[in-house]
PDB file of N, CA, C and O in Angstrom:
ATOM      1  N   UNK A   1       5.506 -16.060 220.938  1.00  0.00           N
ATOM      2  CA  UNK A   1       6.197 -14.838 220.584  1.00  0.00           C
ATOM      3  C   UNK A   1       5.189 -13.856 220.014  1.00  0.00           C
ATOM      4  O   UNK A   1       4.354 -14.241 219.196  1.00  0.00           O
ATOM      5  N   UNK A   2       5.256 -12.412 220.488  1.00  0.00           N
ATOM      6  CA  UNK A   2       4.603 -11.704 220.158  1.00  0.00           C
ATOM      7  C   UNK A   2       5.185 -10.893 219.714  1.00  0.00           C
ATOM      8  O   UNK A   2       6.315 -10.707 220.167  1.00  0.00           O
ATOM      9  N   UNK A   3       4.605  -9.891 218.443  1.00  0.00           N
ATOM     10  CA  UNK A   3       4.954  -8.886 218.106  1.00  0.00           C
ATOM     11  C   UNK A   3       3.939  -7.565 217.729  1.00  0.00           C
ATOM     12  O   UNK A   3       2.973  -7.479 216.971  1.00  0.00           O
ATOM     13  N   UNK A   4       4.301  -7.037 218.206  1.00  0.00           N
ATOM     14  CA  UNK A   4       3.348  -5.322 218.322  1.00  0.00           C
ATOM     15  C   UNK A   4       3.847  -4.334 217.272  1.00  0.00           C
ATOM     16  O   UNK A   4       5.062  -4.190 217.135  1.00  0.00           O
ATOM     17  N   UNK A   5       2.885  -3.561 216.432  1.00  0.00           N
ATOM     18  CA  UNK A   5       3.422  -2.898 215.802  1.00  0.00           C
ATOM     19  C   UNK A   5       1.953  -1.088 215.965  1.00  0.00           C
ATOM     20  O   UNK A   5       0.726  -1.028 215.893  1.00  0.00           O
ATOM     21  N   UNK A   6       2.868  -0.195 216.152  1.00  0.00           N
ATOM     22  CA  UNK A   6       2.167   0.960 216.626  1.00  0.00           C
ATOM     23  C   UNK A   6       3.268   1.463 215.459  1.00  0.00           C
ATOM     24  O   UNK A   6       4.288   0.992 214.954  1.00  0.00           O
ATOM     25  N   UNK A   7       2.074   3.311 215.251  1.00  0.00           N
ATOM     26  CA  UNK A   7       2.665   4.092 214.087  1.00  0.00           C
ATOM     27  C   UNK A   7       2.700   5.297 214.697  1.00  0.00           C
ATOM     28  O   UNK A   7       1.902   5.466 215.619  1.00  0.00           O
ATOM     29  N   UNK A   8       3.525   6.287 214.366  1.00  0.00           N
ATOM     30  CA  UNK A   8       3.502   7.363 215.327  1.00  0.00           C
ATOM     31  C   UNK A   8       3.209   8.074 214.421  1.00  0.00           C
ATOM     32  O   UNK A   8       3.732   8.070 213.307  1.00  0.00           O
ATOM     33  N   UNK A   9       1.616   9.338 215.116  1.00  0.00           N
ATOM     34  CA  UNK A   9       1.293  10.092 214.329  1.00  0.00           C
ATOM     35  C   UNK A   9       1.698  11.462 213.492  1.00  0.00           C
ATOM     36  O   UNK A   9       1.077  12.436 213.066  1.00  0.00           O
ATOM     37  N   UNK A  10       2.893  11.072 213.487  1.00  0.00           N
ATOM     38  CA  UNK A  10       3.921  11.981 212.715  1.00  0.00           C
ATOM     39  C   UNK A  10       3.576  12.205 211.373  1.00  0.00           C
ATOM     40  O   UNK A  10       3.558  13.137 210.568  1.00  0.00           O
ATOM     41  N   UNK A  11       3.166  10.386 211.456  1.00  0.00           N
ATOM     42  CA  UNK A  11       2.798  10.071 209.788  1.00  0.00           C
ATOM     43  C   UNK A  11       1.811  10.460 208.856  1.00  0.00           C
ATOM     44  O   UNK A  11       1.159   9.554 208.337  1.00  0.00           O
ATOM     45  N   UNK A  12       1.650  11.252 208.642  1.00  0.00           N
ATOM     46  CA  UNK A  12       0.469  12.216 208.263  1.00  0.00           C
ATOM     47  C   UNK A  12      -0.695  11.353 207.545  1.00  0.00           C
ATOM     48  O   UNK A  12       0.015  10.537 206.957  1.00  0.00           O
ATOM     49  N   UNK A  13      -1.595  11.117 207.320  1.00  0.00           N
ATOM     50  CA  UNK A  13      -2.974  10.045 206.739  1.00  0.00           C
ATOM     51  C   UNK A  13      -2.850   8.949 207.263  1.00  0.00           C
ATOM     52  O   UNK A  13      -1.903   8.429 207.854  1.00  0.00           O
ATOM     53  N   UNK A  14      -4.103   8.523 206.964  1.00  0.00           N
ATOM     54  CA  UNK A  14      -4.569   7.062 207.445  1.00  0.00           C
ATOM     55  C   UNK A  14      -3.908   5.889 206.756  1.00  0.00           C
ATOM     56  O   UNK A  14      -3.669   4.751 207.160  1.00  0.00           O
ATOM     57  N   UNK A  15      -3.697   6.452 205.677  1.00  0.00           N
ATOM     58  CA  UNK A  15      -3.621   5.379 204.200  1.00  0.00           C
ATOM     59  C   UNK A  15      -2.166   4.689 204.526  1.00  0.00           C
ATOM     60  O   UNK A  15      -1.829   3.509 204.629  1.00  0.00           O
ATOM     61  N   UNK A  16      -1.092   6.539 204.704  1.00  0.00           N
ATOM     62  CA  UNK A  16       0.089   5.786 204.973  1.00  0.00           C
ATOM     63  C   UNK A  16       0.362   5.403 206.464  1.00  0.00           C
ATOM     64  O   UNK A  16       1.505   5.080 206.784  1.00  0.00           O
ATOM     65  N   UNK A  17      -0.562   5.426 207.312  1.00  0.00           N
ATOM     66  CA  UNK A  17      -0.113   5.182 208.841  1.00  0.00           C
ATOM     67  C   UNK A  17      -0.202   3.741 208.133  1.00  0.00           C
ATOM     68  O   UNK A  17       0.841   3.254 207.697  1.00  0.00           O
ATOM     69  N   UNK A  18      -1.449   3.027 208.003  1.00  0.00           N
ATOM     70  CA  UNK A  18      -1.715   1.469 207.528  1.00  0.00           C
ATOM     71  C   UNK A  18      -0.372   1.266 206.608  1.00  0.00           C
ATOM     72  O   UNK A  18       0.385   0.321 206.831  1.00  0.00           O
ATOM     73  N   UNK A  19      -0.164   2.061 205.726  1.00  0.00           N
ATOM     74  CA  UNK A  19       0.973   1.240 205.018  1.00  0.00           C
ATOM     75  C   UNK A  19       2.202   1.039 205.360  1.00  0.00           C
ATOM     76  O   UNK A  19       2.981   0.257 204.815  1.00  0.00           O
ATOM     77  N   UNK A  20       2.507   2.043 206.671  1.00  0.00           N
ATOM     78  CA  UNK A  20       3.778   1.296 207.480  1.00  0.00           C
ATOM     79  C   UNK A  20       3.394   0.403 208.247  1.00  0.00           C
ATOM     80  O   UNK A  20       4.093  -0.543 208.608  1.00  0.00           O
ATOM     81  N   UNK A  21       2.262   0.607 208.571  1.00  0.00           N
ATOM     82  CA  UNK A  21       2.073  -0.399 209.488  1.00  0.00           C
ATOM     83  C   UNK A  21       2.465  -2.053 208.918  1.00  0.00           C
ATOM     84  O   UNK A  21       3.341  -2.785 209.377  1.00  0.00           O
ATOM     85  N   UNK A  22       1.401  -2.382 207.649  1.00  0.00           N
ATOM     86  CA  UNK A  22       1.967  -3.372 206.703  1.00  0.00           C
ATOM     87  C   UNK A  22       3.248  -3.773 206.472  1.00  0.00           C
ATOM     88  O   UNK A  22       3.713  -4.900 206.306  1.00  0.00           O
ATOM     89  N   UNK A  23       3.521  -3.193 206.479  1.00  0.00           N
ATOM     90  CA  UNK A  23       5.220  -3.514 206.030  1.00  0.00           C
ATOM     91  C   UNK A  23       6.215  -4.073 206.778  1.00  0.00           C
ATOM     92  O   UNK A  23       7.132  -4.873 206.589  1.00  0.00           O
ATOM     93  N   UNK A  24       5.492  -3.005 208.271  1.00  0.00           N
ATOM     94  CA  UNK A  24       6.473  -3.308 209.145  1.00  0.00           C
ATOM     95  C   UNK A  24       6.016  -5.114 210.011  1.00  0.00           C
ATOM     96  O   UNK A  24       6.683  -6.098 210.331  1.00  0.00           O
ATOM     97  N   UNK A  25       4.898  -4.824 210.069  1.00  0.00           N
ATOM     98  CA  UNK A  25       3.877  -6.554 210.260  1.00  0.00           C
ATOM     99  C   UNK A  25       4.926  -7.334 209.379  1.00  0.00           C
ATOM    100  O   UNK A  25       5.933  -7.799 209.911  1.00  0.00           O
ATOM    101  N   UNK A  26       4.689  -7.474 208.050  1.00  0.00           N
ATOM    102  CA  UNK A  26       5.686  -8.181 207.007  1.00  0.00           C
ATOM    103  C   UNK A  26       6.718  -8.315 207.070  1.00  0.00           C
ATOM    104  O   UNK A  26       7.241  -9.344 206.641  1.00  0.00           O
ATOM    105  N   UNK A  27       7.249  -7.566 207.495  1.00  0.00           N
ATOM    106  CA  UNK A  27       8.788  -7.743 207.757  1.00  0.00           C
ATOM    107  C   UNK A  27       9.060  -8.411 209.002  1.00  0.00           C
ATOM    108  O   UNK A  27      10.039  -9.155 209.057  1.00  0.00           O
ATOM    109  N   UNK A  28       8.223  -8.221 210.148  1.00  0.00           N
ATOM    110  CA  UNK A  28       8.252  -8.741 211.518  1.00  0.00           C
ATOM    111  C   UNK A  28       7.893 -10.297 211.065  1.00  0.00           C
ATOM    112  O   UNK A  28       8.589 -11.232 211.463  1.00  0.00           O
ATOM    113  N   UNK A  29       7.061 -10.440 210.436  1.00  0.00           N
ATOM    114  CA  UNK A  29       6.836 -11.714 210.436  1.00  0.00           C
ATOM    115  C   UNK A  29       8.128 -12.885 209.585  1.00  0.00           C
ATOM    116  O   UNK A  29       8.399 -14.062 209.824  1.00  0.00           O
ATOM    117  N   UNK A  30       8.657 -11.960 208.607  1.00  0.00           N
ATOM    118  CA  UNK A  30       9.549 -12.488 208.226  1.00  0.00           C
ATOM    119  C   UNK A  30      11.042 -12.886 208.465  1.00  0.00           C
ATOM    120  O   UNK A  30      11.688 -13.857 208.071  1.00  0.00           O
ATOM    121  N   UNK A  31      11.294 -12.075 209.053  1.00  0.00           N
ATOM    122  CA  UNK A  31      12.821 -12.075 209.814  1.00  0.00           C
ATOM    123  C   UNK A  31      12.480 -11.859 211.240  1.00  0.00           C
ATOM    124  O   UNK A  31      13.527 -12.135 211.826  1.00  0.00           O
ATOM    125  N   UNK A  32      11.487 -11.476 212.233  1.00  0.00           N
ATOM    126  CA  UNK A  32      11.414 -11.987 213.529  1.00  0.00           C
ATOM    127  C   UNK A  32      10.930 -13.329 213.968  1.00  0.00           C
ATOM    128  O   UNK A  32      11.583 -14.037 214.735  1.00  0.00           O
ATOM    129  N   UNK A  33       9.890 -13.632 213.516  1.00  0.00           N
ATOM    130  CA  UNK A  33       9.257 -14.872 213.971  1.00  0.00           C
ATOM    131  C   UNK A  33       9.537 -16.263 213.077  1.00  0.00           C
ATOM    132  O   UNK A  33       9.225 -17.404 213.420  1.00  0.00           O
ATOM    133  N   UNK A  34      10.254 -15.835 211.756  1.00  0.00           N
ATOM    134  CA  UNK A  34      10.669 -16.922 210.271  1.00  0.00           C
ATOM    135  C   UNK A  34      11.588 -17.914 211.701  1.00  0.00           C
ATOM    136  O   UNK A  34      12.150 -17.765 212.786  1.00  0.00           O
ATOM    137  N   UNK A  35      11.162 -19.018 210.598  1.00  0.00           N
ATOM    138  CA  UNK A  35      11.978 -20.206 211.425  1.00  0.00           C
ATOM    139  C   UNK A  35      13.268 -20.295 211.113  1.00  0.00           C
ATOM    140  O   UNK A  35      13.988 -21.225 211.474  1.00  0.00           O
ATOM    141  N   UNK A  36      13.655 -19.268 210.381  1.00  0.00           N
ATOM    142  CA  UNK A  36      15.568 -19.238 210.148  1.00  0.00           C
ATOM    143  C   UNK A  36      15.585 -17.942 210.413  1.00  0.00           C
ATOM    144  O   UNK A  36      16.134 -17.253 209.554  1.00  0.00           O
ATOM    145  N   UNK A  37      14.820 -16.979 212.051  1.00  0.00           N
ATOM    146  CA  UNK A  37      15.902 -15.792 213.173  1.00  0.00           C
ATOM    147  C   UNK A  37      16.358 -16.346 213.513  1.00  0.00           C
ATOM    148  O   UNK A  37      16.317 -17.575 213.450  1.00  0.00           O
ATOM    149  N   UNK A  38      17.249 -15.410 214.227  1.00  0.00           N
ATOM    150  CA  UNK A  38      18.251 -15.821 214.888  1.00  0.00           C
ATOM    151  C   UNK A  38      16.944 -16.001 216.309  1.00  0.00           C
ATOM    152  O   UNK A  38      17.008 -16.989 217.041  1.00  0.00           O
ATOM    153  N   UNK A  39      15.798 -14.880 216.525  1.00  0.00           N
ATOM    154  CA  UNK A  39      15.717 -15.132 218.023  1.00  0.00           C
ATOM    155  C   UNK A  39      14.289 -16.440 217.846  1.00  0.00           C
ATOM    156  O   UNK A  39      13.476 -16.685 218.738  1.00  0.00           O
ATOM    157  N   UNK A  40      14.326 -17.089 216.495  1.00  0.00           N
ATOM    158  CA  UNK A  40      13.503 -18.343 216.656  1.00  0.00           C
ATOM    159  C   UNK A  40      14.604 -19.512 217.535  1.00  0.00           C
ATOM    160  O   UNK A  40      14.269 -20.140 218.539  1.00  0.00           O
ATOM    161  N   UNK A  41      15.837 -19.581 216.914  1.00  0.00           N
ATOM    162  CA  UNK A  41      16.678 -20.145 217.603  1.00  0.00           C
ATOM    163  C   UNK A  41      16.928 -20.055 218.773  1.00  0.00           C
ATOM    164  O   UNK A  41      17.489 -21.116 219.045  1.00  0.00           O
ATOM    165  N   UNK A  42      16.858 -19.333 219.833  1.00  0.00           N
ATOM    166  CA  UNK A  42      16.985 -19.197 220.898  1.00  0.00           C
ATOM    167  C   UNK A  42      16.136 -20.109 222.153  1.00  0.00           C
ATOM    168  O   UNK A  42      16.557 -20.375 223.279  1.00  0.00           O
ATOM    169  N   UNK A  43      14.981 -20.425 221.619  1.00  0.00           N
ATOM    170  CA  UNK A  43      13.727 -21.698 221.878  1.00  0.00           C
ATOM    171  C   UNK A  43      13.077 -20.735 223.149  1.00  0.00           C
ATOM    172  O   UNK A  43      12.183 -21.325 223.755  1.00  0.00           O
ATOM    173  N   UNK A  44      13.442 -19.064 223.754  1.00  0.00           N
ATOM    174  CA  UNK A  44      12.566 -18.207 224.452  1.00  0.00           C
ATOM    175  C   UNK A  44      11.386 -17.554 223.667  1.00  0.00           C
ATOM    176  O   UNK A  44      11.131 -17.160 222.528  1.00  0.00           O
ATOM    177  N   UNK A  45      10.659 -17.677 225.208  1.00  0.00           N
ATOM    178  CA  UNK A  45       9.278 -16.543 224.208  1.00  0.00           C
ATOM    179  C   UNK A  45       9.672 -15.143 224.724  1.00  0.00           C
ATOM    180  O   UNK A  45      10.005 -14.810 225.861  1.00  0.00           O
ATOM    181  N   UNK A  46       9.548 -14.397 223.586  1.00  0.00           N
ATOM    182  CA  UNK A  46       9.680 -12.673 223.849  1.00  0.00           C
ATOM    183  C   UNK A  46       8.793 -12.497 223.088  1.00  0.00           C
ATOM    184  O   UNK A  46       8.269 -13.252 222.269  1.00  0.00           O
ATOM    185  N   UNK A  47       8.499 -10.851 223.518  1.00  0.00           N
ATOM    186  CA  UNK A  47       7.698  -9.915 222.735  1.00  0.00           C
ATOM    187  C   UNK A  47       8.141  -8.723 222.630  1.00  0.00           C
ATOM    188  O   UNK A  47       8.616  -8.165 223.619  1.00  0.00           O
ATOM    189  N   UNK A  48       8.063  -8.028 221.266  1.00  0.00           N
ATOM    190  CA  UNK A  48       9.085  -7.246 220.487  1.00  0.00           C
ATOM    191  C   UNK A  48       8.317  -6.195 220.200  1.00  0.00           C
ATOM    192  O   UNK A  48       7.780  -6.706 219.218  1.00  0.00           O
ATOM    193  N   UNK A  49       7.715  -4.885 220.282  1.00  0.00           N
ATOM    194  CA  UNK A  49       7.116  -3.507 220.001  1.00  0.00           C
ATOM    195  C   UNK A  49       7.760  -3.331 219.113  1.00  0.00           C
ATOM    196  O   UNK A  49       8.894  -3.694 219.423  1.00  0.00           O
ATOM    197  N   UNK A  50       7.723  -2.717 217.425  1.00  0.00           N
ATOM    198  CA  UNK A  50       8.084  -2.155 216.489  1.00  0.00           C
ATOM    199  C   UNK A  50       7.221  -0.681 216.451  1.00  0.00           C
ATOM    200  O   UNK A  50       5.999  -0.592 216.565  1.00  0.00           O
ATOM    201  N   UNK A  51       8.235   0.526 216.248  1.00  0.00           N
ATOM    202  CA  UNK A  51       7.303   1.504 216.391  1.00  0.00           C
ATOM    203  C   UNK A  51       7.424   2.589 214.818  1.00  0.00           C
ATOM    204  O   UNK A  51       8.409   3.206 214.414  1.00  0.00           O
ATOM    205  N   UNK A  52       6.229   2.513 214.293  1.00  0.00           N
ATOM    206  CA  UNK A  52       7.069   3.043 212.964  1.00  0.00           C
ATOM    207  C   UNK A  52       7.050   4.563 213.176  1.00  0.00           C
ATOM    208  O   UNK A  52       6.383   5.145 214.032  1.00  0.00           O
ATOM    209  N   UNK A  53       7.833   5.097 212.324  1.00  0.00           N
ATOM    210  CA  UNK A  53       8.572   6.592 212.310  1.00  0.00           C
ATOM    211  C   UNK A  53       8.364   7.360 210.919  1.00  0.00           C
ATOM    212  O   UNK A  53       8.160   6.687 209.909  1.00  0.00           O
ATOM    213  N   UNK A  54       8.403   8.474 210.863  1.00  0.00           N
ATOM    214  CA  UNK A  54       8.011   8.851 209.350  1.00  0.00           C
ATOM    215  C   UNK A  54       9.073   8.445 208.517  1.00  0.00           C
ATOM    216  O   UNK A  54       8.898   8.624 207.311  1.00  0.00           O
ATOM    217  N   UNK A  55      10.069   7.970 208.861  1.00  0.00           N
ATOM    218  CA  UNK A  55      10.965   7.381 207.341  1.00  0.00           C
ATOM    219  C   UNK A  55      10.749   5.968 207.224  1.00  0.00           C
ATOM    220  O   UNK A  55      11.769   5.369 206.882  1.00  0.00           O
ATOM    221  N   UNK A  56       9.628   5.174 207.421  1.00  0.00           N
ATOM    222  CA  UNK A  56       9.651   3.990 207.802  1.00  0.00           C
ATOM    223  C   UNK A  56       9.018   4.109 206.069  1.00  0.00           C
ATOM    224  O   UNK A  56       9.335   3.132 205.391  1.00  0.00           O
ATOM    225  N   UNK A  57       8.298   5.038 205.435  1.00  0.00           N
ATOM    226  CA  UNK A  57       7.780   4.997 204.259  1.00  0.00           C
ATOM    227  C   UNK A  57       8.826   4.949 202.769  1.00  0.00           C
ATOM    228  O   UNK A  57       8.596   4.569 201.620  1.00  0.00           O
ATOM    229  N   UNK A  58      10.078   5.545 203.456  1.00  0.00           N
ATOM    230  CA  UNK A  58      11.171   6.162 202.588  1.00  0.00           C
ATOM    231  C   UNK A  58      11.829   5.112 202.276  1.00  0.00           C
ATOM    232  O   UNK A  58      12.256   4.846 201.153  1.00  0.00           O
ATOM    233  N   UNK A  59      11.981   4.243 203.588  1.00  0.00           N
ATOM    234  CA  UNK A  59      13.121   3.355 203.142  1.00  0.00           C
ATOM    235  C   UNK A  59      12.858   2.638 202.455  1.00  0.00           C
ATOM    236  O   UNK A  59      11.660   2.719 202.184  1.00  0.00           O
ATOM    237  N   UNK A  60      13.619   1.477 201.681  1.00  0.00           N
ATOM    238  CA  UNK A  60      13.720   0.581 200.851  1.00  0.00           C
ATOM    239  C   UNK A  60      12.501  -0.826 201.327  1.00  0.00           C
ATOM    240  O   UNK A  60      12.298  -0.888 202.539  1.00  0.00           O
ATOM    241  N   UNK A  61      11.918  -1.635 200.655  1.00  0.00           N
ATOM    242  CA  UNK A  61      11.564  -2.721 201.189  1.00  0.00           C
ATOM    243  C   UNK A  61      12.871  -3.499 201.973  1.00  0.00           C
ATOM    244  O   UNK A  61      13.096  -3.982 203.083  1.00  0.00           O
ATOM    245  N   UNK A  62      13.378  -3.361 201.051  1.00  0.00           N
ATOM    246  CA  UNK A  62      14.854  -4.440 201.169  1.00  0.00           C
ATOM    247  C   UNK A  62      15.976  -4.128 202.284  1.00  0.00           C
ATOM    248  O   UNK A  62      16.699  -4.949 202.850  1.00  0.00           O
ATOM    249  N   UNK A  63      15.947  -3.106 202.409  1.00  0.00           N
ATOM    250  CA  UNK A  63      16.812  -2.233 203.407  1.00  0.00           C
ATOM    251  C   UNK A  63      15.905  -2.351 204.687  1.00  0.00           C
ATOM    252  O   UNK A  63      16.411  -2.616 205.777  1.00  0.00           O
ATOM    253  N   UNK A  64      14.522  -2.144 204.527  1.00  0.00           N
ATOM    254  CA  UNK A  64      13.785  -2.231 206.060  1.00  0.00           C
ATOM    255  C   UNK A  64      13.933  -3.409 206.326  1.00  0.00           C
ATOM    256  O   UNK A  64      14.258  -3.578 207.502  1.00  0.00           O
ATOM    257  N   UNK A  65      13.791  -4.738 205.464  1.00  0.00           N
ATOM    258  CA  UNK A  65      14.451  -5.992 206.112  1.00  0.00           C
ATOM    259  C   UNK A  65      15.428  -6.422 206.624  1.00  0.00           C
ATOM    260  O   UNK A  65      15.575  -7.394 207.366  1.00  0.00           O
ATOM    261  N   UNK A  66      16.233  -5.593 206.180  1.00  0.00           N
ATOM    262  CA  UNK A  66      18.378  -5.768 206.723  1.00  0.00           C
ATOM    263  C   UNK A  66      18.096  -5.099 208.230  1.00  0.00           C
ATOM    264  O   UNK A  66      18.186  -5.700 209.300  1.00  0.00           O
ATOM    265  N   UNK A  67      17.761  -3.813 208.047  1.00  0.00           N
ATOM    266  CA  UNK A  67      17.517  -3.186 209.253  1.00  0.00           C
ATOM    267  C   UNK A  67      16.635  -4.769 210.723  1.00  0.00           C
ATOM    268  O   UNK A  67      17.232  -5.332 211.641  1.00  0.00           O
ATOM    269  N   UNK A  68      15.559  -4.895 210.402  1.00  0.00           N
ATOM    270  CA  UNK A  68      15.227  -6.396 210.846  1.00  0.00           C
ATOM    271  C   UNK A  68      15.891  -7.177 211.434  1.00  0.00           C
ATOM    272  O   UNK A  68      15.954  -7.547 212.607  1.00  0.00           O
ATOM    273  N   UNK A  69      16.424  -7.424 210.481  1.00  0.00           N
ATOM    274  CA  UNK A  69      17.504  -8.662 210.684  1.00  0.00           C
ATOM    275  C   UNK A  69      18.772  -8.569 211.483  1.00  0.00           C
ATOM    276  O   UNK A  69      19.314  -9.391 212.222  1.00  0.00           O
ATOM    277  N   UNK A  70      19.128  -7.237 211.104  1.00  0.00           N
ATOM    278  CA  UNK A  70      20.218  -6.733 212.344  1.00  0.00           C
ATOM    279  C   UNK A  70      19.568  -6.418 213.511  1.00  0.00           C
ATOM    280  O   UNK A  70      20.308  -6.258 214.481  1.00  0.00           O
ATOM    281  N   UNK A  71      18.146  -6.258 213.721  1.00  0.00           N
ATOM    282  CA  UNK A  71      18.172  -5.960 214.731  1.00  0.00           C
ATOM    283  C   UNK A  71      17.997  -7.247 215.753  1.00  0.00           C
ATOM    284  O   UNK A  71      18.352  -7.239 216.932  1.00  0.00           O
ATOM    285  N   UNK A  72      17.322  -8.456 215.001  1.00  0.00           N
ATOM    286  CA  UNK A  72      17.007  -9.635 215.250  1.00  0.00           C
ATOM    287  C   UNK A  72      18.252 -10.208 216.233  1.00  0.00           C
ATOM    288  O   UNK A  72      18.227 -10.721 217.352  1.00  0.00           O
ATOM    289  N   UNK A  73      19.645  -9.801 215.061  1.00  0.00           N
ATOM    290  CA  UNK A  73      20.830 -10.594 215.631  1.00  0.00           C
ATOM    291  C   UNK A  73      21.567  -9.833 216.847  1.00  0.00           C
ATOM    292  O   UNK A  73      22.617 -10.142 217.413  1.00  0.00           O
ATOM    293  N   UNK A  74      20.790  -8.857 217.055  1.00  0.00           N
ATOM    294  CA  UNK A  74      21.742  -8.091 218.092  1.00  0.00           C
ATOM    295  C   UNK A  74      20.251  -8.370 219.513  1.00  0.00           C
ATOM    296  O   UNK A  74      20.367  -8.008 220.684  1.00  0.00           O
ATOM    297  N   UNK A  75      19.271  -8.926 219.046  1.00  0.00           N
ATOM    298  CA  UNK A  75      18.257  -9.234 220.647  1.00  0.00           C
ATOM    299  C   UNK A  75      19.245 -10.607 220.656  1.00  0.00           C
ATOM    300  O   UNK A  75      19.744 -10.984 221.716  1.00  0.00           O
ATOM    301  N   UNK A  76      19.486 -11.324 219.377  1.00  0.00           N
ATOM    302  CA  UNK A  76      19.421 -12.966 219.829  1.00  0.00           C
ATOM    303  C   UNK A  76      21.049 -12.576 220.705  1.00  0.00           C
ATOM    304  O   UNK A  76      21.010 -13.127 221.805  1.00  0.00           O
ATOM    305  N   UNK A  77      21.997 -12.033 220.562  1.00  0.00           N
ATOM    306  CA  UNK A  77      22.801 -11.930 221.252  1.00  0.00           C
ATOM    307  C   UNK A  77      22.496 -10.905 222.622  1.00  0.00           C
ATOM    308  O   UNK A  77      23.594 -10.455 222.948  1.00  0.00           O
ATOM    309  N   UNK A  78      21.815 -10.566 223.206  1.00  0.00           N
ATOM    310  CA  UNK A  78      21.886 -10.083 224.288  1.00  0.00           C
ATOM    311  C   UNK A  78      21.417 -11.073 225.044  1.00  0.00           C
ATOM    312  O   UNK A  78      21.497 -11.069 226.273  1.00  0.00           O
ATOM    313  N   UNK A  79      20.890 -11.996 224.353  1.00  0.00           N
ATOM    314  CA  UNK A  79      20.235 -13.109 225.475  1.00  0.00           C
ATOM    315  C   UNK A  79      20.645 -14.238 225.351  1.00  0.00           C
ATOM    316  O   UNK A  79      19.960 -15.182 225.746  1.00  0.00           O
ATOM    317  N   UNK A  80      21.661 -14.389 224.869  1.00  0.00           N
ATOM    318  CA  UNK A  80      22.430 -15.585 224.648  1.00  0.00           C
ATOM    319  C   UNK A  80      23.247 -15.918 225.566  1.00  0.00           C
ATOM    320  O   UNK A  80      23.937 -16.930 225.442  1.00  0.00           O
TER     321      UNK A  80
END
């Protein structure tokens, strides 16, 4: 399973392009590839592009993970 993460240069500096970038890595790793997703369960290999956006800085840690996670459960159901 792969996951890609690109920043769109909307995001004005270097500092914060890297720091969505981080986050969004972190979060991918945690609720996409964690051995309790939904699309670890599925036992397919996919690969998932995350593309960050200028509110990717705004939102919450905690909220960019829900966001994640819903999005997790709505791939593991299209391929179910």
């Amino acid at each position: 399973n792969r996951i890609g993460v690109t920043v769109s240069r909307a995001i004005k500096g270097s500092v914060d392009r890297n720091r969505a970038r981080r986050r969004l890595r972190e979060v991918s790793r945690t609720e996409l590839l964690g051995v309790d997703s939904p699309l670890s369960r599925l036992g397919i290999r996919y690969d998932v592009v995350l593309i960050a956006r200028p509110g990717a800085l705004e939102i919450s840690y905690a909220d960019l993970k829900a966001e994640a996670s819903q999005a997790a459960l709505r791939l593991a159901r299209l391929n179910s």
